[in-house]
C-alpha positions, 0 to 999 in steps of 0.5 A: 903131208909133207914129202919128208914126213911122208918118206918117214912114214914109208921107213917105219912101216917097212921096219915094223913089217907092218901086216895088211889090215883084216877085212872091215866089218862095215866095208863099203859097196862102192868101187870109189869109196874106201874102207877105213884104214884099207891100202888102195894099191896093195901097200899095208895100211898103217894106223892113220891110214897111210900106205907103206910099202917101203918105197922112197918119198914119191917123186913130182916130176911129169911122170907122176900124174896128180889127178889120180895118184894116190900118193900126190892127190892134187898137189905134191906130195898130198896122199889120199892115206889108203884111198883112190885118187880121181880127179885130184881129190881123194875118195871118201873111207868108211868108218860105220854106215846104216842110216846114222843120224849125221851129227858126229864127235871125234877123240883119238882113237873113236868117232862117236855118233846117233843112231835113229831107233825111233821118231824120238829115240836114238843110240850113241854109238862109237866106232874106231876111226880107222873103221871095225865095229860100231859099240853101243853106248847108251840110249838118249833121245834125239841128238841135236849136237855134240862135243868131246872135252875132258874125256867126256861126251856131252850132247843136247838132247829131247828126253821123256820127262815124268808128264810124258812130254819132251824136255831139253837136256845137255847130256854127258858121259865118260870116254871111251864107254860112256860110263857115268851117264848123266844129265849134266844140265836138266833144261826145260822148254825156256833153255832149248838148245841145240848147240853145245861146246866144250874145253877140257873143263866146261860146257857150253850153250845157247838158250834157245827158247821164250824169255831166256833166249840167246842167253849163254849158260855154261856148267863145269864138264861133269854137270851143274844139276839145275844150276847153270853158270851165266856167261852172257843175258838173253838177247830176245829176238825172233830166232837165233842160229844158235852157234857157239864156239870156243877159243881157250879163253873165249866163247863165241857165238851168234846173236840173234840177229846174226851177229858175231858176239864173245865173251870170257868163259868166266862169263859176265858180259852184256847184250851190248858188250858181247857184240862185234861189229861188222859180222852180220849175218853169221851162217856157220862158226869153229874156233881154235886156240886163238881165233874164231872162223865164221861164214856169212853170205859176203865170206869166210872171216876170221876174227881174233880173240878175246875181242876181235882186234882190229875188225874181222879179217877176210879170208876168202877172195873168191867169188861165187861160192856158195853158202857154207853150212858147217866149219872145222878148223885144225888151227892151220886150214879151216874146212867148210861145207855147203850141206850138199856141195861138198867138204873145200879148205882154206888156210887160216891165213886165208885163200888168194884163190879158189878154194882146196877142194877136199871132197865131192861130197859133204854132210846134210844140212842137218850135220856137222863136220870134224877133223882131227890130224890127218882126215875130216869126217862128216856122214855123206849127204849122197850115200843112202843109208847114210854112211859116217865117212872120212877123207884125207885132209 
């Protein structure tokens, strides 16, 4: 946050008298971890988390020590908004804990996310992101991922089918109660997957399974039954990382080798047209308006939309970081996570450095991460159980 918005925000909390918040209900134990939307230096916590206590913009002379000042967090002017500062980097806030599977979507008001019932089962639940208690939503089966587009949840899943055996199915429901549950697309074990996307309209997959795989299929956001639109043939291989992206105009994804391929959204493309050269190897893959962002073991890259002009354009200069498992974007940083190594960020133009490191820890290999306009949350791969957390960008 930069010092003049941050002086703002200083201005308007004192004029609304803004009152300090209740206790959470899911409060977290640790003395380095936050609560949700909690002041740390007694400052009243406004609605994004940023603490107000009528003070003037903080100042980044010698006086003010950027190691543990929440207000300046590693760089000038960098607030932590509402949490600790140690060592330049804020600490973590909770937003709901109790053994959470660690896949996660965000909205403007919510964080939704799985919680385990079974080897098989699991409830959709959600929780204010700046923290309160967690509502129930709707049971499913085993979520693999999960999107929000047009005020809509859509999941891929596994559910008990009539002959008891599991079938793939891409859920969705209306936010914020998950009203009007429904199976947006009845797959079977030929169109496995386990990645979705999403715009404001439509849906998107990877088929993952026999035949069909690689292919790319796509419903409108409210459910096609059984009658998927074809955006891209099956690709066949021996496997598929099954990442999948969108641009507003765009899909993006990993072929099964591991190439980087793109098509339209109204779909249409081949095998030989969708790939882009010189991306083997794709790990991890996010997308905002205008560019996809993918991670192989050389780095992390960006490539333009519809086509990817011009080649993919480095961003990453640095040497020996470790593999990223999952990126986030918010159109001017992309965040990136190892699994266990932590949540780091580099701008979309790229780094001429090391990275910004946002927090020691990050999700599972299993998880995901997400940002919105001020945190990035993810469920931590070190508390146990595992907690669904946020940290200041």
């Amino acid at each position: 946050m930069s010092s003049r918005l941050f002086a703002m925000s200083f201005g308007l909390a004192t004029l609304a008298g803004v009152v300090a918040l209740s206790t959470l209900s899911i409060a977290c134990s640790s003395s380095s971890t936050s609560t949700a939307g909690a002041a740390a230096d007694g400052g009243a916590a406004t609605d994004d988390g940023a603490t107000g206590d009528g003070g003037s913009a903080p100042s980044c002379g010698p006086e003010v020590d950027l190691q543990s000042d929440p207000t300046s967090c590693g760089s000038c002017g960098h607030s932590c908004r509402g949490s600790a500062c140690s060592g330049g980097v804020c600490a973590e806030q909770v937003v709901a804990s109790g053994g959470l599977d660690p896949v996660i979507a965000v909205d403007d008001s919510n964080v939704y996310f799985s919680l385990p019932l079974d080897g098989s089962a699991a409830s959709l639940q959600r929780a204010p992101k700046n923290g309160g208690a967690t509502v129930p939503l709707v049971n499913t089966g085993y979520v693999a991922s999960m999107a929000i587009g047009g005020g809509r949840l859509v999941w891929a899943t596994k559910e008990s089918n009539s002959g008891g055996s599991l079938d793939d199915v891409v859920d969705s429901c209306a936010l914020p109660g998950c009203a009007s549950a429904m199976n947006a697309f009845a797959a079977d074990n030929q169109r496995r997957s386990f990645f979705v996307a999403a715009d404001a309209s439509r849906m998107f997959w990877i088929v993952g399974q026999s035949a069909g795989r690689g292919a790319v299929e796509s419903c409108p956001i409210t459910g096609c039954a059984d009658a998927p639109t074809s955006i891209a043939p099956p690709t066949g291989g021996s496997g598929t990382s099954a990442r999948i992206a969108v641009t507003k105009n765009d899909v993006f994804w990993a072929l099964s080798n591991g190439s980087l391929a793109h098509c339209p959204k109204s779909g249409g493309c081949d095998a030989a047209t969708a790939a882009i050269a010189d991306t083997a190897g794709v790990l991890a893959l996010a997308a905002d308006a205008a560019n996809a962002y993918f991670w192989t073991k050389s780095g992390l890259f960006s490539c333009a939309a519809p086509d990817c002009a011009g080649g993919p354009k480095k961003l990453t200069t640095f040497a020996g970081f470790a593999d990223a498992v999952w990126l986030a974007t918010d159109g001017t940083d992309v965040f990136f996570a190892q699994g266990v190594g932590g949540v780091s960020a580099c701008p979309i133009t790229g780094c001429t450095g090391s990275p910004r490191i946002v927090s020691s820890s990050g999700p599972p290999k299993t998880g995901n991460l997400v940002v919105d306009d001020a945190f990035v949350y993810y469920v931590s791969s070190t508390s146990n159980p595992r907690q669904l957390v946020r940290v200041a960008k």
